[in-house]
C-alpha positions in Angstrom: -24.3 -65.5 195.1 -23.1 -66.3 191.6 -20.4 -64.2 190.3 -19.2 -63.7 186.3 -16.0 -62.0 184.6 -15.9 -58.2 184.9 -14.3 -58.6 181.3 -10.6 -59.5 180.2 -10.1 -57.5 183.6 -9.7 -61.2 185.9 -12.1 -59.9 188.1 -15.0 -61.5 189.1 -17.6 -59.4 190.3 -20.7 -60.6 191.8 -23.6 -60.4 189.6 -25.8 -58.1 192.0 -23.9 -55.1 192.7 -24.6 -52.9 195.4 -25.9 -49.2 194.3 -25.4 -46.5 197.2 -27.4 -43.4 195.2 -30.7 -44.6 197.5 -28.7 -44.8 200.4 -30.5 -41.9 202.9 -28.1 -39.0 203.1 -29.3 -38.3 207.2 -27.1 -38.4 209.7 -29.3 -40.0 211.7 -29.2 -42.8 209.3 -25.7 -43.4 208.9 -25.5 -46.4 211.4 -28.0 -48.3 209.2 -26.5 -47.3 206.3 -23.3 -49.3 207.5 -25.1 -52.4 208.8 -26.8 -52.2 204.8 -23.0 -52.5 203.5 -22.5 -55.0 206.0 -25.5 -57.6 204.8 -24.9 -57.1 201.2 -21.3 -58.3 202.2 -23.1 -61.4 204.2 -24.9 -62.1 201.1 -21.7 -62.5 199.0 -22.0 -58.8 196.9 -18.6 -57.6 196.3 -19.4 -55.2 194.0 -19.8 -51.3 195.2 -20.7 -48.4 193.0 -20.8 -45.1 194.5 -19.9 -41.7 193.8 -19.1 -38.3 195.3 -23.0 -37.0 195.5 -24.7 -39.8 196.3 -26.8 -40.0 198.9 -26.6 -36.2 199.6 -23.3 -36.5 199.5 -22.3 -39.3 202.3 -22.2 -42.2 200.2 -18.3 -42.4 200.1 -18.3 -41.5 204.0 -20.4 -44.4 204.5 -18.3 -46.8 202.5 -15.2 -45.7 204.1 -16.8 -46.3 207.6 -18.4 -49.8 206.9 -15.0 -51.1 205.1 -12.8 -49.9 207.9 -14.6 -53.1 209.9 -12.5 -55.7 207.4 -8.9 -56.3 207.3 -9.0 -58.1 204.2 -10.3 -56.0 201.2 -13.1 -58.5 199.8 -15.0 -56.3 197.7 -14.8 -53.8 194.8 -15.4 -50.5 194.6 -16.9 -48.3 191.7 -16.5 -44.4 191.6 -16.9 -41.8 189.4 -15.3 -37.9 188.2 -17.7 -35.9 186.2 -16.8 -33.3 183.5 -19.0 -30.6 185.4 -17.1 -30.8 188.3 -14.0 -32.4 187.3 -13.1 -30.7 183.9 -9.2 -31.4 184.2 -6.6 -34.0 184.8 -5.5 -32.3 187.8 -8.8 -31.9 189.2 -9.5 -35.7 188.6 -6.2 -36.7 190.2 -7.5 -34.5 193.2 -10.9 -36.1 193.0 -9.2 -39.9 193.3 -7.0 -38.9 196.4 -10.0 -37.4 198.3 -12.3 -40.2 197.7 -9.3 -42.8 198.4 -9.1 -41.0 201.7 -13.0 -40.7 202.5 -13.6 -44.6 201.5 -10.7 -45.6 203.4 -8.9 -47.8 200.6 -5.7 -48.1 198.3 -7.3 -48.3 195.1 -10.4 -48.0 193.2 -11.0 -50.7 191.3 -13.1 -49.6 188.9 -13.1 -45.3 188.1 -15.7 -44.1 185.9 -15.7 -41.2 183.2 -19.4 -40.1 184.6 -22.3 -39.6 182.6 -21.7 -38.5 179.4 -24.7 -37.8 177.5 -23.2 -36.1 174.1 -20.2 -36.6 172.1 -19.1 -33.1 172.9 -18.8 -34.4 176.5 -16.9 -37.1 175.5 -14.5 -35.3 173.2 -13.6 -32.6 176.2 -13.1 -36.0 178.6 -10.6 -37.6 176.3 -8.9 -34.4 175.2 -5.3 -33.7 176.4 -5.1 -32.0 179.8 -9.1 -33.8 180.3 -10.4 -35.7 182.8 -9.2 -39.3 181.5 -5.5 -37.9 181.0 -6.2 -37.4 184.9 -7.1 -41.0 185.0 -4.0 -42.5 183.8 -2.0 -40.9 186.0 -3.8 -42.1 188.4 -3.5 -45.4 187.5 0.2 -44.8 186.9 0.4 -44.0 190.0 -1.2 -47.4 191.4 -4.3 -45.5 192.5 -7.1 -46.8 190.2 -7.1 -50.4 188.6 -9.5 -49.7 185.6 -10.6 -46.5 183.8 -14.2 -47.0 183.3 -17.2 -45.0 181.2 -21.0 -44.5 182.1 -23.3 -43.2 179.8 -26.4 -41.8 178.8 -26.0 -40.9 175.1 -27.5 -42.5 172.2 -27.0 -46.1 170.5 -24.4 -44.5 167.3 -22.8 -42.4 170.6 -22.2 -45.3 172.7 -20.7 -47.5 170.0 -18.3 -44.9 169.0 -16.6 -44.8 172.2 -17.1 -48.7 172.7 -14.9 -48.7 169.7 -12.5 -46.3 170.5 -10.9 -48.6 172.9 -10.2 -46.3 175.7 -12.6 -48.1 178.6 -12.0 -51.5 180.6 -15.7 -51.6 181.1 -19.1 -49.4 180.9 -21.8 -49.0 183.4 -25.2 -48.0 180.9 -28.8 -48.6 181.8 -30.1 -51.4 180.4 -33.9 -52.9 181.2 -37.0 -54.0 180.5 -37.7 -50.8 178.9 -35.6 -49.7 176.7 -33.8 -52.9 175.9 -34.5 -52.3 172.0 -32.4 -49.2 172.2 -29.3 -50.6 174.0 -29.0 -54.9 173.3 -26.7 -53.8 170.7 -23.9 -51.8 172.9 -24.2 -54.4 175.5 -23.1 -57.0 172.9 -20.5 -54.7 171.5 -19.1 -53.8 174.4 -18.8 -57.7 175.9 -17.0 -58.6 172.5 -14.7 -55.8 172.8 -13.5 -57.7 176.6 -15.4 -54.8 178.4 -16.7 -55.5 181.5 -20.5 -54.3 181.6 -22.6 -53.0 185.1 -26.2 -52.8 184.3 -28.1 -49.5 186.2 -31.5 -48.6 186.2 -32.9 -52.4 185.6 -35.9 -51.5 187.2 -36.3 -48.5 184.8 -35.8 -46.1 187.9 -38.7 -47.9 190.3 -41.4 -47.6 187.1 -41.5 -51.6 186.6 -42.4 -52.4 190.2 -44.2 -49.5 190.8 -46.8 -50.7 187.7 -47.0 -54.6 187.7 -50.3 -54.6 185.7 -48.4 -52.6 182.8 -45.2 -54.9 183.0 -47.4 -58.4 184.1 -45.5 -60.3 181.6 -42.0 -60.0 182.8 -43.7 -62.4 185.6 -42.7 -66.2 185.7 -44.7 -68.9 187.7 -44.4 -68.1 191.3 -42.2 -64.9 190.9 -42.7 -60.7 191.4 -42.1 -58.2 188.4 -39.0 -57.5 190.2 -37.5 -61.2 190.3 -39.0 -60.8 186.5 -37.3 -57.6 185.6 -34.0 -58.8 187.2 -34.0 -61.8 185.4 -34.6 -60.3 182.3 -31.4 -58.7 182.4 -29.1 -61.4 184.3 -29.8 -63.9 181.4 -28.1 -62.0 178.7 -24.1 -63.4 179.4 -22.5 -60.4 178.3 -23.6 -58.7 181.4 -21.1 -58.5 184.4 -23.6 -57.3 187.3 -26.6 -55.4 188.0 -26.3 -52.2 190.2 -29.6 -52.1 192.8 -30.1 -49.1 194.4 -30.5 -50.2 198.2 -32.6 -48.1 200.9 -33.7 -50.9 202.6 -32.9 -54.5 203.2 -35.5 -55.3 201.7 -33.9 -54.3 198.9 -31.3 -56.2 198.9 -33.1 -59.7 199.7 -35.8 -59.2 197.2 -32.7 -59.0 194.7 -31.3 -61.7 196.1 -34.3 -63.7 195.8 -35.0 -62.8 192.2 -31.8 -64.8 191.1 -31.5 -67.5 193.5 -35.7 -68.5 193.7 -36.5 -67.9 190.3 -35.0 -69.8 187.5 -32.9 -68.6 184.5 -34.4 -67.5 181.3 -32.5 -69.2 178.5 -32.8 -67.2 175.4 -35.5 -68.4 173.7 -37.3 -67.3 177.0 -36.1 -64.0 177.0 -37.3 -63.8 173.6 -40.6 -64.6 174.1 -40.7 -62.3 177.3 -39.3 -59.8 175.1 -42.2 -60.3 172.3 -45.0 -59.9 175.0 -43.4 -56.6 176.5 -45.3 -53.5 175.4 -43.8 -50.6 174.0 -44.7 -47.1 175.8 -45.7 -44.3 173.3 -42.9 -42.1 174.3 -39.6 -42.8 176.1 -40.3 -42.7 180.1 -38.2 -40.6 183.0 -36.1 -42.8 184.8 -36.2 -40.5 187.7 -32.4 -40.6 188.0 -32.8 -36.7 189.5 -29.7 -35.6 187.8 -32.0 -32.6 186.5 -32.7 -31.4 189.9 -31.5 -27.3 190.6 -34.4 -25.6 188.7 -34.3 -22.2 189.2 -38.0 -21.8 189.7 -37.9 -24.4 192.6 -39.2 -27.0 190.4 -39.2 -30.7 191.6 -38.4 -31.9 187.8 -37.8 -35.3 187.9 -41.2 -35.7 190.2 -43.2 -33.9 187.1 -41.6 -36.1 184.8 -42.8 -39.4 187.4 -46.6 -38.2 186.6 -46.0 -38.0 183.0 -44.6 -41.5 183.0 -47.8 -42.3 184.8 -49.7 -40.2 182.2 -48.2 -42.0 179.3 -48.2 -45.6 180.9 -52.2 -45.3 181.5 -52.7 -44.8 177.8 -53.2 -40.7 178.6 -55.7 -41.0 180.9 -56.4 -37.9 182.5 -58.1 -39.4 185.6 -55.5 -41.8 186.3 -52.8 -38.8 185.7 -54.6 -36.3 188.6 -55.3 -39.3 191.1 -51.6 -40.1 190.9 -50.2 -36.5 191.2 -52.0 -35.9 194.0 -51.3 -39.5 195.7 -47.6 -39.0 195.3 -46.6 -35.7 195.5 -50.0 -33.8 197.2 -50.6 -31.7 193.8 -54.0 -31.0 193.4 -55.6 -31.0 189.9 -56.3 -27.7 189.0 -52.7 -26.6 190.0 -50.0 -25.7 187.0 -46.2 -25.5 187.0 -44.5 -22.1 186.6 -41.6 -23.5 184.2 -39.9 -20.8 182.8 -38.5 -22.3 179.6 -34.7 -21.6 180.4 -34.1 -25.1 179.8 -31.7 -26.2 182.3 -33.1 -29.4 182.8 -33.1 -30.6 179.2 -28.9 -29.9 179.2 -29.1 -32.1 182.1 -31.4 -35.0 181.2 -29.5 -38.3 180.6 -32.3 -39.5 178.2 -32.8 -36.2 176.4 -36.6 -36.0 177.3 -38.6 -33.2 175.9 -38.7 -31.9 179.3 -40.3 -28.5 178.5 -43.2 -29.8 176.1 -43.8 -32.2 178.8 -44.9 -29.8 181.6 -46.7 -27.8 178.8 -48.5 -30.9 178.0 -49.1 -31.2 181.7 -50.1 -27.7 181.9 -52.7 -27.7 179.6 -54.4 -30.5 181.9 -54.4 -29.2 184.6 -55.8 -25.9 183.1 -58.7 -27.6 181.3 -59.8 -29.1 185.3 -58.9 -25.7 186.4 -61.5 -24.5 183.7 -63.9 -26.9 185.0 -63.3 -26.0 188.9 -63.8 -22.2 188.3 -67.0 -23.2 186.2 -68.1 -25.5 189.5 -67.5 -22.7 191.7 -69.9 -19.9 189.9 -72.5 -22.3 189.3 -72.5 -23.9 193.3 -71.3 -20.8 195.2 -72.3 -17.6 192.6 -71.3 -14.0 193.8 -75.1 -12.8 194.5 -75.8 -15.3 197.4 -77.1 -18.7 197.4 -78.4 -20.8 200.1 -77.1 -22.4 203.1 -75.0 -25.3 201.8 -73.7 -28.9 203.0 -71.3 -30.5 200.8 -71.8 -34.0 201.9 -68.5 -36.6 201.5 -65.0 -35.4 202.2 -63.6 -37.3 199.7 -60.7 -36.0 196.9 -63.5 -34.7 195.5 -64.7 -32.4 198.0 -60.8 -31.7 198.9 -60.4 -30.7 195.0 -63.4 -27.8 195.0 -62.7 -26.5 197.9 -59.1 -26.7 197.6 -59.6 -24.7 193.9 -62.2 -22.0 195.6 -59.3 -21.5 198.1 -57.0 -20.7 195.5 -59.2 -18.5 193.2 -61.1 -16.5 195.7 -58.2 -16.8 199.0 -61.1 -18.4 201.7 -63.6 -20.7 201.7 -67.3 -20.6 200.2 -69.2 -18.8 202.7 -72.5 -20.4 204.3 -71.0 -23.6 203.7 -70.9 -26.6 206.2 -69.3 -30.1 205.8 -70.6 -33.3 206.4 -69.8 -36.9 206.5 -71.3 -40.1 207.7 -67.6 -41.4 209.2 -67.5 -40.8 212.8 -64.1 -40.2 212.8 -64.1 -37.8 211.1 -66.5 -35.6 212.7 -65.2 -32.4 214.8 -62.0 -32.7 212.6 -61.0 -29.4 211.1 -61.0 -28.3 207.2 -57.5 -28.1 206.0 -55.9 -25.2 208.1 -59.1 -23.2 209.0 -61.6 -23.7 212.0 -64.7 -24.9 209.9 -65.3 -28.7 211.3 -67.0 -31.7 209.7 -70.3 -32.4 211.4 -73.1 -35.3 211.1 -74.9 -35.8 209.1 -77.4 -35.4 211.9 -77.2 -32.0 212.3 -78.1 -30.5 208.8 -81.5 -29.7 209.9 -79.6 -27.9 213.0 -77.8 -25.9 210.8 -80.5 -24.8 208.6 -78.9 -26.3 205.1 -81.2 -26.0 202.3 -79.1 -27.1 199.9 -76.5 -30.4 199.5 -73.7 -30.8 197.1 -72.9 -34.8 197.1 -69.4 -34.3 196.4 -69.2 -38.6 195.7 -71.1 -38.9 192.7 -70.2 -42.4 192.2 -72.5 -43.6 195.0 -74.8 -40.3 194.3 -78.2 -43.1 194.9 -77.4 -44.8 198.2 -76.3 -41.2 199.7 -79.7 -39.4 198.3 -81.6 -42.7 200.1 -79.4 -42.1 203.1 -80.3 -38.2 203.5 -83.6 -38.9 203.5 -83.5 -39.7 207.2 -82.2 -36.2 207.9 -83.4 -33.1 205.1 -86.8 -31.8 205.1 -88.5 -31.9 202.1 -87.4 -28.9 200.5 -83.6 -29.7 200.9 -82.2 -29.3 197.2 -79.6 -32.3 196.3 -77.4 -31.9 193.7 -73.9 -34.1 192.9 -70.8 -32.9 191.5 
């Protein structure tokens, strides 16, 4: 493990750090939570950041447990007050003995002023009576060694309390991303002696989870991840990079990317840089710190298919197969955002939260449009004939799915077929209509298929031929 200055503090901090905010918050978990702390300690990572929500709120137990296995204190540990919950000095002197107690240590080593994403924020922190008077008691008192900052305002906001002098060091995101908005702070804040911890430099999970899109952070033989990590261990001026660890696969695949991969010198990273494209809009990083909607609204998960949206280039296809891979949305289906605009006051990147799920919105209205139009033209009020809808593919699932939700059952006089064995005798979704063979359309008397696959519309209309009469209408979706 290599290991650099944490600034003019004398510490030196491993250049992974270990982030516990993806740690699982289950009970049942809390075992192999521990034996995670333990092999990131194996590996040489002596660098812990944590705070009192993470992970559902255990994150801090489960530090406390796994450190109460070594008698010598070999690591460092990064934790955190916010405003919201935190607003005065006593309340952050009460915050430092609890988590002292919970993580089973004498001092934290580094203590955070927690995500501040406005000056206003940051003014009611520093005031007298604030959270940061708090914080030099407790230092007074031998309780914390460094007061520390994280942020999530903007470039002029960051360098004004770079500059005020207040901070040993700053935890800020930093990453392949949206490197042009925060290079500068980085390099202030390392020539001001601040020690600097890099989160997010996987842009919140969007840089692995599209490799095509981010293709040249990739050196000879290496992932997007060993890329992306790369790309922000070569700049000097930062002290380590926080990964948020579930697994430990995590951890090794970290590991890997700095100790398999070489260096980028700086030319490199320039070049790298140069090739990187630039979204059209500023992406979610998914940190969830908008989550408690009061219409029940996973936020950050909208926000994910937006990314997804914008990443594609807007492609609407792309946007609705990816919704309803990841989160089970189907198409057609809005959001019910109420405009109070809770989540915007929350977001640490300021998104345009509300226009966003009005942009979705009007989306998924236009395939809702075009479901409603399917419906009265396959399935009309005044009858129609006996009906197979052959394929059970998404976009089978989708019409049916959108029938179900306008007119609360199923077409009527409808059967469903499919040429996978597998699948026959299965039920629909949560009624008692079963797929059949295609075998037994003639059984059933259909007079009428809807190829819901229209891609391979040919070969199936060849196929059928084997088992419709003559008169059997065909259509495709």
């Amino acid at each position: 493990m290599q290991y650099r200055n944490y600034g003019n503090t004398l510490k030196r901090v491993s250049v992974l750090g270990m982030g516990t905010s993806r740690l699982s918050g289950k009970e049942t978990d809390f075992k192999s939570n521990i034996e995670l702390i333990d092999r990131a300690l194996e590996l040489g990572i002596n660098y812990f950041d944590t705070a009192p929500t993470y992970a559902s709120g255990t994150s801090e137990k489960i530090l406390g447990a796994a450190f109460q296995n070594y008698k010598e204190k070999n690591f460092m540990v990064a934790s955190k007050s916010m405003l919201s919950m935190e607003p005065t000095a006593d309340d952050v002197l009460r915050r430092v003995d609890s988590s002292l107690k919970t993580l089973h240590i004498e001092k934290i080593d580094f203590f955070h002023m927690w995500s501040i994403l406005t000056m206003d924020q940051y003014e009611r922190i520093i005031a007298p009576g604030g959270p940061y008077e708090g914080a030099l008691k407790a230092k007074e008192h031998g309780l914390i060694d460094h007061i520390c900052v994280s942020v999530h305002c903007g470039g002029e906001e960051l360098n004004r309390i770079i500059l005020d002098g207040l901070f040993d060091g700053v935890t800020l995101g930093f990453n392949a991303l949206n490197y042009r908005h925060r290079l500068d702070g980085l390099r202030l804040a390392a020539s001001k002696g601040m020690g600097t911890a890099i989160m997010n430099p996987l842009a919140g999970g969007l840089i692995p989870q599209n490799p095509v899109y981010f293709q040249n952070l990739c050196q000879p033989g290496g992932t997007v991840i060993d890329g992306a990590i790369q790309f922000v261990a070569s700049h000097p001026q930062v002290s380590t990079i926080l990964i948020g660890i579930n697994s430990e696969r995590d951890i090794l695949e970290a590991v890997k990317a700095l100790e398999a991969v070489p260096a980028l010198n700086e030319n490199q990273w320039e070049e790298i840089a140069d090739r990187l494209p630039v979204p059209a809009e500023a992406l979610c990083t998914m940190c969830d710190y908008c989550r408690g909607c009061p219409a029940g609204i996973r936020v950050s998960r909208l926000m994910g298919a937006y990314n997804e949206y914008v990443l594609s280039g807007r492609d609407e296809t792309h946007f609705h197969e990816w919704r309803k891979m990841y989160y089970g949305a189907y198409p057609f289906e809005t959001t019910p955002c109420v405009k109070c605009g809770q989540c915007e006051s929350k977001c640490t990147q300021h998104l345009p939260i509300i226009r966003r799920i009005q942009i979705m919105n009007e989306i998924c209205g236009k395939e809702a449009d075009k479901q409603r139009t399917l419906c009265e033209k396959y399935f009309p009020e005044t009858g129609y004939p006996k009906t197979g809808i052959y394929g059970m593919s998404i976009t089978a699932e989708t019409l049916l799915k959108a029938y179900q939700t306008f007119y609360g059952r199923l077409p009527q006089q409808t059967y469903f077929l499919d040429s996978n064995p597998a699948k026959w005798g299965n039920n629909l979704f949560d009624t008692d209509q079963t797929i059949h063979s295609p075998e037994e359309i003639q059984k059933l008397g259909i007079e009428r298929i809807i190829i819901a696959a229209p891609k391979y519309e040919k070969p199936i209309r060849e196929f059928l031929k084997n088992y419709v009469t003559e008169g059997t209408e065909i259509y495709a979706l």
